[in-house]
C-alpha positions in Angstrom: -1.8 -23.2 0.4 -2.2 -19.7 0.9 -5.5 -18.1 1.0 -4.2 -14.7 -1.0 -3.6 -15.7 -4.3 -1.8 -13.6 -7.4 -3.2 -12.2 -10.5 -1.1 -14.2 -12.7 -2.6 -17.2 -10.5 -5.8 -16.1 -11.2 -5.4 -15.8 -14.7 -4.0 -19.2 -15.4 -7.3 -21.0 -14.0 -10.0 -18.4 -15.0 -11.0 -21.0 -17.0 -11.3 -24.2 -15.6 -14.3 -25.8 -15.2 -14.4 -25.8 -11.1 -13.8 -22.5 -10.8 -16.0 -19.6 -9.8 -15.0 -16.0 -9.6 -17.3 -13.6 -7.6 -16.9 -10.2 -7.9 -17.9 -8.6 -4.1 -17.1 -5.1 -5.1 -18.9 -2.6 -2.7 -19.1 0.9 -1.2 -20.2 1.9 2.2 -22.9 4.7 1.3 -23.6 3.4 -2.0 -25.0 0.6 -1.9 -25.3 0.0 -5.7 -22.0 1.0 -6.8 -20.2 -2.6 -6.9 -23.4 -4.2 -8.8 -23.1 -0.8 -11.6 -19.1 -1.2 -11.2 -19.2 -5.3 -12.3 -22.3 -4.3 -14.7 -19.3 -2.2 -16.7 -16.6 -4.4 -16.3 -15.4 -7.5 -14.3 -13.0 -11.0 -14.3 -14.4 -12.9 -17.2 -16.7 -15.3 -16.2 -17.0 -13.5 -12.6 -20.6 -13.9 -11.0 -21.4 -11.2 -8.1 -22.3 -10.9 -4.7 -23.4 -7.7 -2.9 -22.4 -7.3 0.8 -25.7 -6.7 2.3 -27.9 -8.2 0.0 -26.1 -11.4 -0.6 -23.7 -11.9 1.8 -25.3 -10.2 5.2 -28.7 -10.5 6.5 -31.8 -7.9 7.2 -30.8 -5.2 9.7 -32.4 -5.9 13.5 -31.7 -4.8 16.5 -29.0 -6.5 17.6 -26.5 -8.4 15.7 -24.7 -5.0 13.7 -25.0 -3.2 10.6 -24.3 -6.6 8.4 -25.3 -9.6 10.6 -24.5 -12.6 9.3 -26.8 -14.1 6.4 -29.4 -17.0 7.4 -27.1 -20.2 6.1 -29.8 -21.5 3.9 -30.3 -18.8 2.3 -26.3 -18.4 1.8 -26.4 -21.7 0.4 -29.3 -21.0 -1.8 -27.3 -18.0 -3.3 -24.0 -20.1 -3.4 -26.1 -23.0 -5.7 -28.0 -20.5 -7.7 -24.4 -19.0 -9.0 -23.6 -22.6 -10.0 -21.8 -23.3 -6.6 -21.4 -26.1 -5.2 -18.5 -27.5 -2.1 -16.2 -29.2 -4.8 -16.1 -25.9 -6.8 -12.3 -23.3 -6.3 -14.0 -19.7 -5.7 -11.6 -17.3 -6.0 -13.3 -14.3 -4.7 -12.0 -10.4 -5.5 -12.6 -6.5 -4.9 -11.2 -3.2 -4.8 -10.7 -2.5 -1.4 -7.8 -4.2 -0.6 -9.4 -7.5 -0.1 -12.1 -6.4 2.8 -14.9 -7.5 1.1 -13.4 -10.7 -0.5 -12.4 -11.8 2.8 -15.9 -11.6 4.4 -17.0 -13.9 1.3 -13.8 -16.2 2.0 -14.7 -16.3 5.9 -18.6 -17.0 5.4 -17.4 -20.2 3.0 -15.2 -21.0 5.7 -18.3 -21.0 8.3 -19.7 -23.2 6.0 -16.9 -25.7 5.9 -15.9 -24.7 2.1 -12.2 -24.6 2.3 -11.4 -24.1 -1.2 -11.6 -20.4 -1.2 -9.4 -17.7 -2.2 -9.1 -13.9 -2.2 -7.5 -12.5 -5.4 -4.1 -10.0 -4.1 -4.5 -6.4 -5.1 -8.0 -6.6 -6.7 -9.8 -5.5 -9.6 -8.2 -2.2 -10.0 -4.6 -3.8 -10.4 -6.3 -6.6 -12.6 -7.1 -4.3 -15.0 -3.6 -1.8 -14.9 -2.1 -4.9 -15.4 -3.5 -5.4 -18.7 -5.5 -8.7 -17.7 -8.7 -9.4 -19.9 -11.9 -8.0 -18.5 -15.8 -8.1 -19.8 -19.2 -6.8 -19.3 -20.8 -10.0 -20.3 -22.7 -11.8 -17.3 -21.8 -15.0 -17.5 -25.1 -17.4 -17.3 -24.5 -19.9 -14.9 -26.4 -24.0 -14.5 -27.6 -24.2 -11.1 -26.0 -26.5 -8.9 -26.7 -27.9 -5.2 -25.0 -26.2 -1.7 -24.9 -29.0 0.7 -23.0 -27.0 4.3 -21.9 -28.1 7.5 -21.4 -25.1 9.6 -18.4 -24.2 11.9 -19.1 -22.7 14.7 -15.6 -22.9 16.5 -14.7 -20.2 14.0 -17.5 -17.9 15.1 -17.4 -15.8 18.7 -21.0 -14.6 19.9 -21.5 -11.1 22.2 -20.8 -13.5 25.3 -17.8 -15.2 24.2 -16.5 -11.7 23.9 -17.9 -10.6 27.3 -16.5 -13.7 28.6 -12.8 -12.6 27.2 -13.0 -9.7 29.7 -9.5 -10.3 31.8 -8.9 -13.5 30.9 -5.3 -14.4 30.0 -5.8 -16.8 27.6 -7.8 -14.7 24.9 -6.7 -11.9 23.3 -9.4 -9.6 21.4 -8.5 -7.3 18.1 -10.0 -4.5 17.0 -9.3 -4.2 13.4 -10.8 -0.5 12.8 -8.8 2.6 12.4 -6.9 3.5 15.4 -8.8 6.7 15.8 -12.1 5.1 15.8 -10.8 2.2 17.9 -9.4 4.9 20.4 -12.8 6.8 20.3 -11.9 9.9 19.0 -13.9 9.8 16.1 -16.9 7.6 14.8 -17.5 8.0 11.0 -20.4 4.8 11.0 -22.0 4.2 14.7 -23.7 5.8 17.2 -20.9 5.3 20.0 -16.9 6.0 20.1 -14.0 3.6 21.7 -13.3 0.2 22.1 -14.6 -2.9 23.4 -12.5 -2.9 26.8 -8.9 -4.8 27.0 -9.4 -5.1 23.2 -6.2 -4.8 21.2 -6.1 -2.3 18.1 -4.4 -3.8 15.1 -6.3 -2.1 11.8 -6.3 -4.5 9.2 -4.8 -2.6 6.3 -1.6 -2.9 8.2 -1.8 -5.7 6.3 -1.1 -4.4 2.8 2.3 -2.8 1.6 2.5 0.5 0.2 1.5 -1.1 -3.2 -1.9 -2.6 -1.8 -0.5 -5.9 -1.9 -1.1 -8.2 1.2 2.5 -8.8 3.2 3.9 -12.2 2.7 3.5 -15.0 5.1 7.1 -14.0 7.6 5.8 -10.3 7.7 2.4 -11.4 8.7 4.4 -13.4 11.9 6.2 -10.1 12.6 2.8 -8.3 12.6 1.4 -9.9 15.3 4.1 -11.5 17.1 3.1 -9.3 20.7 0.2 -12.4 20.6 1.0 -15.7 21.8 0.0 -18.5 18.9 -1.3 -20.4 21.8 -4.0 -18.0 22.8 -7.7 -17.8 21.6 -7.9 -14.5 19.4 -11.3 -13.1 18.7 -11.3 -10.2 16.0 -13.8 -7.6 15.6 -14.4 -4.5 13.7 -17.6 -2.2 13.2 -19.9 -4.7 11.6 -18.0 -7.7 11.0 -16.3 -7.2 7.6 -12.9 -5.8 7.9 -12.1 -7.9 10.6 -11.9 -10.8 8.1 -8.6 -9.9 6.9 -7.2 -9.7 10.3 -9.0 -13.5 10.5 -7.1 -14.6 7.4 -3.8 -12.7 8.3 -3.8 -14.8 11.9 -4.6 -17.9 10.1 -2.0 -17.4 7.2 0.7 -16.6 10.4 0.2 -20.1 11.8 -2.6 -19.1 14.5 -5.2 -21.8 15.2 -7.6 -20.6 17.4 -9.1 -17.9 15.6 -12.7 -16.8 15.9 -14.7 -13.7 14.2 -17.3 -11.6 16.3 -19.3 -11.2 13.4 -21.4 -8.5 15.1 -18.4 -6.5 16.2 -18.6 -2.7 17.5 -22.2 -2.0 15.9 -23.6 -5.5 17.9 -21.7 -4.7 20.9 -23.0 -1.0 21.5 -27.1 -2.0 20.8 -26.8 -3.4 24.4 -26.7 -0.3 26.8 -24.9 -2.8 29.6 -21.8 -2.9 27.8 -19.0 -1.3 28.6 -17.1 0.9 26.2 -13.6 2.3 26.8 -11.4 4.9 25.0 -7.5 5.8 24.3 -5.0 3.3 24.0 -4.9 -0.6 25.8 
């Protein structure tokens, strides 16, 4: 099954008992806004997560702007929601899915394989005329039991490692002007990781905002070979997860996030950095 689901999907399970929705509405620069934004209104029933509270850990040297959270205390977070493996998250926001989709990737890392992002988001959800609330649901803690996948997961040396090799193919999933260096809007240096590919992830959404079905996504990113090793990156490690998910949804196997992306990879002086087009 696909790992973009409808709102008319969404609205025909809302309900059922092994279901969560979780609300990961956020804003770079305000880091408050998706809590207040759910606060008002939300999916009935939704439960929320905040990107750098919740779903990224403390800030350090290395590792980016939103390394990944410590596991345990994922998992902590997951049960105290009412989480547990057997439950159907369905995870949504209003940026075209970015957000959702670093959610959708952590439960992935965790082996959790029921897990969906919601097409469109919030915004559409409610044009739509689909119910929403402002009542916080209360929710029975449950148990988070994890075993993590690491084959999904590329550290800085598997990406040093990619340097000129054949077989792997690295994606930057930033806009191409950042990617090419001739503006940075977030870090401290402009370009590219070198040989890196650029392919910005809201390619990956029609002029509606809706995610391109499954023969588009193969069209997208046919110039890669599906029997290659892909590593995607972006600045921090967030909108690369839709490239992730669109590789996966067009039959690639050997997919693997560099969680720290651009941010990680510049807090080491030694590393190169390039500029323009691959």
């Amino acid at each position: 099954m696909s790992a973009i689901v409808s709102k008319p999907w969404v609205l025909a399970r809302m309900y059922e008992p092994d279901v969560t929705i979780v609300d990961c509405r956020f804003e770079l620069g305000k880091p408050d806004s998706g809590r207040e934004a759910y606060e008002v209104e939300h999916i009935p029933g939704a439960v929320f997560l905040d990107l750098e509270k919740d779903l990224s850990s403390p800030v350090r040297e290395h590792g980016g702007r939103h390394p990944l959270p410590d596991p345990e205390q994922l998992s902590r977070t997951l049960a105290q929601k009412g989480i547990n493996p057997e439950t159907r998250i369905i995870a949504y926001d209003d940026q075209g899915g970015m957000y959702a989709s670093r959610l959708w990737w952590l439960l992935n890392y965790l082996g959790h394989h029921e897990a969906y992002v919601m097409n469109e988001g919030f915004g559409a959800w409610k044009s739509a005329g689909y119910p929403v609330s402002a009542d916080q649901p209360i929710r029975v803690p449950s148990s988070y039991p994890y075993t993590l996948h690491p084959e999904i997961l590329a550290s800085i040396e598997d990406v040093r490692n990619a340097a000129g090799r054949e077989d792997i193919v690295v994606i930057d999933s930033r806009d191409p002007r950042r990617y090419q260096g001739f503006e940075e809007t977030l870090d401290k240096v402009a370009g590219h990781i070198p040989g890196a590919r650029n392919k910005f992830w809201k390619l990956l959404l029609d002029q509606h905002g809706k995610w391109i079905p499954a023969n588009q996504l193969q069209e997208h990113y046919q110039e890669f070979p599906t029997d290659k090793e892909i590593i995607v990156y972006c600045g921090s490690g967030v909108s690369a997860c839709p490239n992730f998910i669109g590789l996966k949804e067009a039959g690639y196997e050997k997919v693997k996030l560099y969680s720290g992306s651009w941010s990680d990879w510049i807090s080491y002086s030694e590393n190169p950095v390039a500029t323009g087009e691959e």
